[in-house]
C-alpha positions as CSV (number, residue, x, y, z in Angstrom):
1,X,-27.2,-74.6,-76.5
2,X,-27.4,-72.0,-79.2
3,X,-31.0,-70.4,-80.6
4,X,-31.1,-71.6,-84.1
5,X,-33.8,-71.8,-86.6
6,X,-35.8,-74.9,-85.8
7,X,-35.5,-73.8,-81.9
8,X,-37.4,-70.7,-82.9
9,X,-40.5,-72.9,-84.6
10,X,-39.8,-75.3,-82.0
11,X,-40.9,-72.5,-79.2
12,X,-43.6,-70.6,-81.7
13,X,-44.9,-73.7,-82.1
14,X,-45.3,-74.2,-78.6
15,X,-47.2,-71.0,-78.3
16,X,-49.6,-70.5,-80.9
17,X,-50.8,-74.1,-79.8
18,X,-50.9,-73.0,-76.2
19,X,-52.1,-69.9,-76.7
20,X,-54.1,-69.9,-80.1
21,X,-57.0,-67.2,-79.1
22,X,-53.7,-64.9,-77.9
23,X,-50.8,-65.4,-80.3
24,X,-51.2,-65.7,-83.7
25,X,-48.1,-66.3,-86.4
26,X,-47.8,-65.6,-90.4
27,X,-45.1,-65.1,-91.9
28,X,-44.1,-61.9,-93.9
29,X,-41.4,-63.6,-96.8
30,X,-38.6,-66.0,-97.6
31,X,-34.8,-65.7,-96.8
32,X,-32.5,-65.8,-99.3
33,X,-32.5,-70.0,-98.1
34,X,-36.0,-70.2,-98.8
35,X,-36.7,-69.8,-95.4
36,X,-39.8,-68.8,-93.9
37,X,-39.4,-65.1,-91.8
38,X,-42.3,-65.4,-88.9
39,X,-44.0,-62.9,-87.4
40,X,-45.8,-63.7,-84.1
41,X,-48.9,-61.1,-83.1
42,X,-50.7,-60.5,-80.0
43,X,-53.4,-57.7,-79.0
44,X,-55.6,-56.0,-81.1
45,X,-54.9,-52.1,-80.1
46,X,-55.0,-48.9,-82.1
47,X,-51.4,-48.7,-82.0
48,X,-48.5,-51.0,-83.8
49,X,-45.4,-51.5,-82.4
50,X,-42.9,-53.8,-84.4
51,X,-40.2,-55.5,-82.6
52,X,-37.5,-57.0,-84.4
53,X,-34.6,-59.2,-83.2
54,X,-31.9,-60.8,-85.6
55,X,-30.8,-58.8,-88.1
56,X,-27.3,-60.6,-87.6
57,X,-26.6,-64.1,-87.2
58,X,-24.2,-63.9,-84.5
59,X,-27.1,-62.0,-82.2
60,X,-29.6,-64.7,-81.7
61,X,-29.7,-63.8,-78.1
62,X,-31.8,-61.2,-79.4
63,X,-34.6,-63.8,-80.6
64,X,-34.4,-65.7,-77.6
65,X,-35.3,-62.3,-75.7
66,X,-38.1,-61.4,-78.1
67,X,-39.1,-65.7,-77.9
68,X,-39.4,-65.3,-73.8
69,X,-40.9,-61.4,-73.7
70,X,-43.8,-63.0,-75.9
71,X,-44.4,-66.4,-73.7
72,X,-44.0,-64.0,-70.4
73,X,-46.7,-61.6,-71.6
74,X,-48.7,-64.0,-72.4
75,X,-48.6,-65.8,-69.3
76,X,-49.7,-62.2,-67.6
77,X,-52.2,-61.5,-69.7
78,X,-53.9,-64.6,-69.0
79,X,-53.4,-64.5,-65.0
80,X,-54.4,-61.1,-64.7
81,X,-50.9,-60.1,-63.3
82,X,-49.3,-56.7,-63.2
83,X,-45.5,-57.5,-65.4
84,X,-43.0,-55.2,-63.8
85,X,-45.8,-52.9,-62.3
86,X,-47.8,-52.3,-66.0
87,X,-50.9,-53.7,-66.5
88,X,-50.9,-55.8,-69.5
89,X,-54.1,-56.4,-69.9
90,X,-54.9,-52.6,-70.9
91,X,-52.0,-52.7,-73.1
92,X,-53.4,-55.5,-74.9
93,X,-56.5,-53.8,-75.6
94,X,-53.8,-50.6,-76.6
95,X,-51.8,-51.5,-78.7
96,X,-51.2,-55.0,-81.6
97,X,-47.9,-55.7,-81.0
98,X,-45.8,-57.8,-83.9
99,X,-42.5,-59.7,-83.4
100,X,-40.1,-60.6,-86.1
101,X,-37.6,-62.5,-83.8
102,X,-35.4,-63.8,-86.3
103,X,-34.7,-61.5,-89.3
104,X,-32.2,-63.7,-90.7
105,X,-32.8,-67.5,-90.0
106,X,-30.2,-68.4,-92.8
107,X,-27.4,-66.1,-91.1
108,X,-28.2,-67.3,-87.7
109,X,-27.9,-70.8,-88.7
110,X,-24.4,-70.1,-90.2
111,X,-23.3,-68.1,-87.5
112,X,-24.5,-71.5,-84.7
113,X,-24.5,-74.5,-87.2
114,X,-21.9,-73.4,-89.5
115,X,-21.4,-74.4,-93.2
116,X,-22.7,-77.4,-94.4
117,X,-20.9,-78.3,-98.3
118,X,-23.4,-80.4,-99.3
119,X,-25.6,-77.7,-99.6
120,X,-25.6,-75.1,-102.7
121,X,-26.2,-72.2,-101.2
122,X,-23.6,-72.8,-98.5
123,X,-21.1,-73.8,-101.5
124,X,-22.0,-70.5,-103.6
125,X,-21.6,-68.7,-100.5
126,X,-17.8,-70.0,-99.8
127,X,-17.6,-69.6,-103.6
128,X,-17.8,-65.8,-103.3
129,X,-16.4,-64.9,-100.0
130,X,-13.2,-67.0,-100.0
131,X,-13.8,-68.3,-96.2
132,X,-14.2,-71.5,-94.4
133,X,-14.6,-70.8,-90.8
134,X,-18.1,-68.5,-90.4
135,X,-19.3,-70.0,-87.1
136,X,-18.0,-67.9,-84.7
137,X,-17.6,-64.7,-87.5
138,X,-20.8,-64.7,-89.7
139,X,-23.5,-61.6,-89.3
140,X,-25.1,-61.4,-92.8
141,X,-27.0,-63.4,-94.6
142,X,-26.8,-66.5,-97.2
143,X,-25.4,-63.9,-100.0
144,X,-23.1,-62.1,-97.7
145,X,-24.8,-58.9,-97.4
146,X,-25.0,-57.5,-93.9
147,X,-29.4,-56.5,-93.3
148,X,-28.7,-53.8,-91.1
149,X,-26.6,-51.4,-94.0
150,X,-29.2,-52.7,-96.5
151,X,-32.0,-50.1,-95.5
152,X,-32.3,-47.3,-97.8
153,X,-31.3,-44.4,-95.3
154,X,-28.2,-43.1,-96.8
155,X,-26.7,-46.0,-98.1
156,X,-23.6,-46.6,-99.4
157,X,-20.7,-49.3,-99.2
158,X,-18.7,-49.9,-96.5
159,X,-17.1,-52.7,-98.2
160,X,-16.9,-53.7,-101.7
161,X,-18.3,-57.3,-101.9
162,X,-20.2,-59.9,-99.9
163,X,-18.0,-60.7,-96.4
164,X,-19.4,-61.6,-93.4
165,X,-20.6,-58.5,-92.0
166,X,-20.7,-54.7,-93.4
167,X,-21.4,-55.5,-97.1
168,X,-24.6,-53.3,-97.7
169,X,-25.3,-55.2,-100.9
170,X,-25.3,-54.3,-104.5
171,X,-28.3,-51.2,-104.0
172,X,-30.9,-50.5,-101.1
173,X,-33.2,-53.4,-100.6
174,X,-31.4,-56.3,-102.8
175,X,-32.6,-58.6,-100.1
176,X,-35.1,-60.8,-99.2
177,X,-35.2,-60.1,-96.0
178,X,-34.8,-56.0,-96.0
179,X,-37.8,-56.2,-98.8
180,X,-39.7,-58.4,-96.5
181,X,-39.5,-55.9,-93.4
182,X,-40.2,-52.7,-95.6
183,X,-43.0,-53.9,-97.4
184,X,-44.2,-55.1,-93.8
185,X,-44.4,-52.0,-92.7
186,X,-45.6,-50.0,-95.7
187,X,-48.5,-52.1,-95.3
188,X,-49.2,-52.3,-91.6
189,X,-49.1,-48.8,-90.9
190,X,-46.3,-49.5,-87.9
191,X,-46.1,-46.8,-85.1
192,X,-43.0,-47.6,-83.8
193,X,-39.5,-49.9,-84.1
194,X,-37.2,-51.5,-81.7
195,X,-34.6,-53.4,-83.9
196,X,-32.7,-55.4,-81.4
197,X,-28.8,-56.2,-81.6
198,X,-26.3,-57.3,-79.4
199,X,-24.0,-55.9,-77.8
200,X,-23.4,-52.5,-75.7
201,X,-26.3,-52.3,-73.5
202,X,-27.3,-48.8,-75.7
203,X,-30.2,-47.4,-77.4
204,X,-30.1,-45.3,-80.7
205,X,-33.1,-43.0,-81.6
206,X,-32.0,-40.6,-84.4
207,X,-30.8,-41.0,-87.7
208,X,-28.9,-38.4,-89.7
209,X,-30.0,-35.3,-87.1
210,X,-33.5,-36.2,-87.5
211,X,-35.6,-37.4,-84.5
212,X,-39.5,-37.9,-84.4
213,X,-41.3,-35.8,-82.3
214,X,-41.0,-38.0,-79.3
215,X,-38.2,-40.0,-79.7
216,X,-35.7,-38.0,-77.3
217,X,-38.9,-38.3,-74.7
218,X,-39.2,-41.8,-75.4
219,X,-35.5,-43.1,-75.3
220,X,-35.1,-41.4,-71.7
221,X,-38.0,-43.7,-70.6
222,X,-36.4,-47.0,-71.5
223,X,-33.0,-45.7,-70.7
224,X,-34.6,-44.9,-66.9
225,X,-36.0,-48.5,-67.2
226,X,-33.6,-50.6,-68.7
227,X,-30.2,-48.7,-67.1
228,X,-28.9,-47.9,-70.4
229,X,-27.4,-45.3,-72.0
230,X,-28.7,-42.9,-74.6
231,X,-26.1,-42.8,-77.5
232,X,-25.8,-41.4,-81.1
233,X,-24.6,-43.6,-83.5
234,X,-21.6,-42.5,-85.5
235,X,-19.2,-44.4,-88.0
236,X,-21.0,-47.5,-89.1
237,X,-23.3,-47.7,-87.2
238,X,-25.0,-44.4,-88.3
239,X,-26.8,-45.1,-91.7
240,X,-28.1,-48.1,-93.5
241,X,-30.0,-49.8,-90.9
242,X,-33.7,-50.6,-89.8
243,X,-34.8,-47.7,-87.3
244,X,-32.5,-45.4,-89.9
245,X,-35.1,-46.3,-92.9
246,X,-38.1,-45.9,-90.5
247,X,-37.2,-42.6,-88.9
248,X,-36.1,-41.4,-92.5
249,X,-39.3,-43.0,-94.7
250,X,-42.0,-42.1,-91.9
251,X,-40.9,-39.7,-89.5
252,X,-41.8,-41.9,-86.3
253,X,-40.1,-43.5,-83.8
254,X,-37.8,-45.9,-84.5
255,X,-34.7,-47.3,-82.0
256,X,-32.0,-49.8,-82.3
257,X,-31.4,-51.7,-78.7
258,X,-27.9,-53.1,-78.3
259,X,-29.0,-55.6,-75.4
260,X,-26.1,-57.1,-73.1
261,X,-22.1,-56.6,-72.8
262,X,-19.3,-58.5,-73.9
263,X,-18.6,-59.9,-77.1
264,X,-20.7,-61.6,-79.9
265,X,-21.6,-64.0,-80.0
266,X,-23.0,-63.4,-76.0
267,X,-23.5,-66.4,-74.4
268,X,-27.4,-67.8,-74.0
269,X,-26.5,-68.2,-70.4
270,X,-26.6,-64.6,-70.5
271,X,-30.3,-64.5,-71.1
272,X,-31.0,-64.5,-67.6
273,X,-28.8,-61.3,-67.0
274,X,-30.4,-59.4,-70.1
275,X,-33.9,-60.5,-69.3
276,X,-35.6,-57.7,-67.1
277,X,-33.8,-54.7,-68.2
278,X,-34.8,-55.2,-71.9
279,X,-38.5,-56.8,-70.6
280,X,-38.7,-53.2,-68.5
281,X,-37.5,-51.5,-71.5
282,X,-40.4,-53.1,-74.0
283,X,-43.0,-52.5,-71.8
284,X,-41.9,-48.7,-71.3
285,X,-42.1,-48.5,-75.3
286,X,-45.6,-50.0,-75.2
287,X,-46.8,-47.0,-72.3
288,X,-45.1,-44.4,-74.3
289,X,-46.2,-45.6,-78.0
């Protein structure tokens, strides 16, 4: 079974009414669907760190990670138990850590549900991009514009209208959901990024020859932890997105973490497989940050 929207309020659900004096959840704006975007939090440290999974709707493996890190961590912090050798109680009190697991619940829904006609936005959507099978093709959102080339970090088109992935929309920030992260973390003062995708098992840290201070550091840690591999983005994958904006806006850390190999959509089985390299790889963050 895929992770769709309601299974994501299905499980936060679960936790903020398990967990209410741990976990709390509010949501930081509305999708293009009218959606609400949820942001769980948990600690009440110094230090932000802002973890983001979903940006594309054929990557909601990336949620479900973000989903079970939170449960885990919780379940350590109330036990007392060392996760992976760190002691999570300490970095509770270190650092307030925010997840956004599911950046774009309308694109995810496409990408697993498909189109439904009856709806409008699903029928202005074929309207414009002239296809009828999304399912197993769909990354952006409900207006065809792909989040991750959205940021304002030198944007430009890739191509020239809505499509299912690489349309960067009509300017930086026409989006919803890109507006709803930004002004996020204009406001919250955020320390550091991990913007989650899938696939490649790789983790980005600069943007356009610029690197924070300990970014290079930092990215060796989780590589040592996780197993993989230190790359810089080129072609596409080089401008326009999340940690992009972040390292370009604010001069801190920000990383993109292409979890798992294979193609997308990766299969939820593979959960399992991804789970303690990207777990170890979180938890390295949270030392360094």
């Amino acid at each position: 079974m895929c992770y769709d929207y309601k299974r994501l309020n299905n499980d936060i659900k679960i936790l903020t009414e398990n967990y209410p004096d741990l976990i709390s959840v509010f949501s930081i704006g509305e999708s293009v669907m009218k959606k609400e975007i949820p942001c769980l939090s948990a600690g009440n440290g110094e230090k932000k760190l802002l973890l983001i999974g979903s940006h594309h709707g054929l990557e909601y493996l990336t949620s479900a990670f973000l989903m079970r890190f939170l449960a885990n961590y919780t379940v350590r912090l109330i036990t007392g138990s060392r996760y992976f050798g760190h002691d999570v109680n300490a970095l509770f009190k270190k650092i307030t850590l925010y997840i956004i697991p599911m950046l774009n619940p309308d694109g995810v829904d496409i990408a697993v549900n498909g189109i439904d006609i009856t709806n409008p936005y699903h029928r202005r959507l074929i309207s414009i991009v002239g296809i009828h099978s999304f399912n197993q093709v769909w990354q952006a959102n409900a207006s065809g514009v792909d989040i991750n080339h959205n940021y304002d970090a030198n944007w430009h088109m890739i191509v020239e209208r809505p499509a299912p992935s690489k349309f960067g929309g009509p300017h930086p920030e026409s989006e919803p959901e890109t507006r709803a992260v930004v002004d996020f973390v204009r406001t919250s003062d955020i320390d550091m990024i991990l913007a989650f995708h899938s696939q490649g098992r790789e983790i980005y840290y600069d943007f356009d020859g610029m690197t924070a201070m300990r970014s290079e550091e930092i990215a060796r840690r989780m590589a040592e932890e996780s197993g993989y591999a230190m790359v810089q983005p080129t072609g596409t994958a080089a401008f326009g997105g999340c940690k992009d904006w972040f390292i370009k806006e604010f001069g801190r850390e920000g990383f993109t973490i292409e979890i798992g190999s294979g193609k997308n959509p990766l299969p939820m089985k593979m959960l399992d497989e991804v789970y303690d390299e990207n777990a170890k790889l979180v938890l390295a963050a949270m030392e360094e940050i």
